[in-house]
C-alpha positions in Angstrom: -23.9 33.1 -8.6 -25.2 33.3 -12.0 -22.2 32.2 -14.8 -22.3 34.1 -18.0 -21.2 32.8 -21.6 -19.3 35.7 -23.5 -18.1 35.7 -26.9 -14.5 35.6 -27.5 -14.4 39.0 -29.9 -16.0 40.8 -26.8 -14.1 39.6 -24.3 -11.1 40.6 -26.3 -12.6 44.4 -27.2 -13.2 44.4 -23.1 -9.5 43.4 -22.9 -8.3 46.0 -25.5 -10.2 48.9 -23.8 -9.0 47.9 -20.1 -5.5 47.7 -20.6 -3.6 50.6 -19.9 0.0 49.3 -19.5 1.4 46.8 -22.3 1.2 43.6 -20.0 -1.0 44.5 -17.7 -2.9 40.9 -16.3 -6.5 41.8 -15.9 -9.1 39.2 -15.0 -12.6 39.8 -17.0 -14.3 40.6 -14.2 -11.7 43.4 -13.3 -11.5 44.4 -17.1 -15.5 44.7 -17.4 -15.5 46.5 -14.6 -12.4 49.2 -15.4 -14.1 49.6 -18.9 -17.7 50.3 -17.2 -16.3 52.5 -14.6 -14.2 55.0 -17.5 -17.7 54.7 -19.5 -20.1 56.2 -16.4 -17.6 58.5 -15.6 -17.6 60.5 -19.1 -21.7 59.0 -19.8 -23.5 59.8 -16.8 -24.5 63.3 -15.2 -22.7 63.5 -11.3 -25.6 62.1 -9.5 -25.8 58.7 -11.4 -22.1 58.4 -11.7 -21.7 58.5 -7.6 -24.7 55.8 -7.9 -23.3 53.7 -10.4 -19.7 54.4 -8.8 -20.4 52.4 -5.7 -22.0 50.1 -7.6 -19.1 48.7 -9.3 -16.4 49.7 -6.3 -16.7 46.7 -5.0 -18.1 43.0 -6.2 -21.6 41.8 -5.3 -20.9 38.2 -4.6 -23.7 36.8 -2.3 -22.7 35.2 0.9 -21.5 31.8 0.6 -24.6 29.5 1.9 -23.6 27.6 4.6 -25.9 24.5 6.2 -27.4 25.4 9.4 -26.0 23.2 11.5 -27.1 22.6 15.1 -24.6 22.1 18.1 -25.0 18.7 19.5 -24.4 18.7 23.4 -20.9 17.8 24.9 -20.6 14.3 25.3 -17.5 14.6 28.2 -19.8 16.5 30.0 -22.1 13.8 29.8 -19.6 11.3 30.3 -17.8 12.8 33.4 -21.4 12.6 34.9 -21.8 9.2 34.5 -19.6 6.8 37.3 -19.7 3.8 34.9 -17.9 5.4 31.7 -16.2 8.3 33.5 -12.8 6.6 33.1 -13.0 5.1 30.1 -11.2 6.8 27.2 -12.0 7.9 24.0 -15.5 8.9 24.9 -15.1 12.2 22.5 -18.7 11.4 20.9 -21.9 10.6 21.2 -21.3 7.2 18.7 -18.2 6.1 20.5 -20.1 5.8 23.8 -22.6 4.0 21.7 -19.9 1.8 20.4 -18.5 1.0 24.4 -22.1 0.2 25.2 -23.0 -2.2 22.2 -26.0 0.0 21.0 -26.7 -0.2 17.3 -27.6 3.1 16.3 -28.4 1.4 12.8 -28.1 5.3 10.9 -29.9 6.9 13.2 -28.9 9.8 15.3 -26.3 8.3 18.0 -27.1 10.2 20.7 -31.1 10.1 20.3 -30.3 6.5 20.3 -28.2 6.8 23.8 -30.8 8.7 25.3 -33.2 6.1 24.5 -31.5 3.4 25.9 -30.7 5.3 29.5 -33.8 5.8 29.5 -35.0 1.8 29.4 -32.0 0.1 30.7 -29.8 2.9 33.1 -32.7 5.1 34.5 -30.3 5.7 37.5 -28.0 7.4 34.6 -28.2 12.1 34.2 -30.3 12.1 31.3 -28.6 12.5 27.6 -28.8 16.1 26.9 -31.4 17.5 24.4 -30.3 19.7 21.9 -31.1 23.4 22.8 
């Protein structure tokens, strides 16, 4: 959201204009708004004013941006399928079961790493699920 540098005589005349009780504890934002919404109600003919009105009912603060981030497959699944580590515990992710099987995953991803090595040294293994 774009920030905005305002003057301290202007925020204080948008204060001034706002308040209508004595102590009254506005934010800015709500006293901006309250001094815009009594201005278009006297300025503006009916038609703008019911524009401008909804407008200013309610803030228009963007969605929060939130990384896309892709479900990795269930790794009990995948463990309870495999004989070998099925009573093992503390198998909740892909890196601990990398971690019980000595692979180095060296920063890469830890289950593209498992997969790889079922796939050379335990062909007999299920397969390590993709992600969908």
């Amino acid at each position: 959201m774009q920030k905005f540098d305002v003057d301290d005589d202007l925020a204080a005349l948008v204060e001034s204009l706002a308040k209508k009780k004595p102590f009254e504890n506005l934010s800015f934002n709500d006293a901006l708004r309250r001094v815009l919404q009594s201005h278009l109600a006297t300025a503006l003919p009916t038609e703008q004013r019911n524009e401008s009105a909804n407008l200013l009912s309610e803030p228009n603060s963007p969605p929060r941006w939130e990384p896309k981030k892709t479900p990795t497959p269930s790794v009990s699944a995948w463990v309870e399928r495999v004989p070998e580590l099925k009573n093992r515990t503390g198998l909740n992710s892909w890196k601990a079961v990398c971690v019980q099987l000595n692979i180095e995953t060296a920063g890469d991803s830890a289950r593209r790493r498992l997969k790889n090595w079922v796939r050379v040294n335990r062909p007999e293994w299920p397969n390590v699920p993709d992600i969908d």
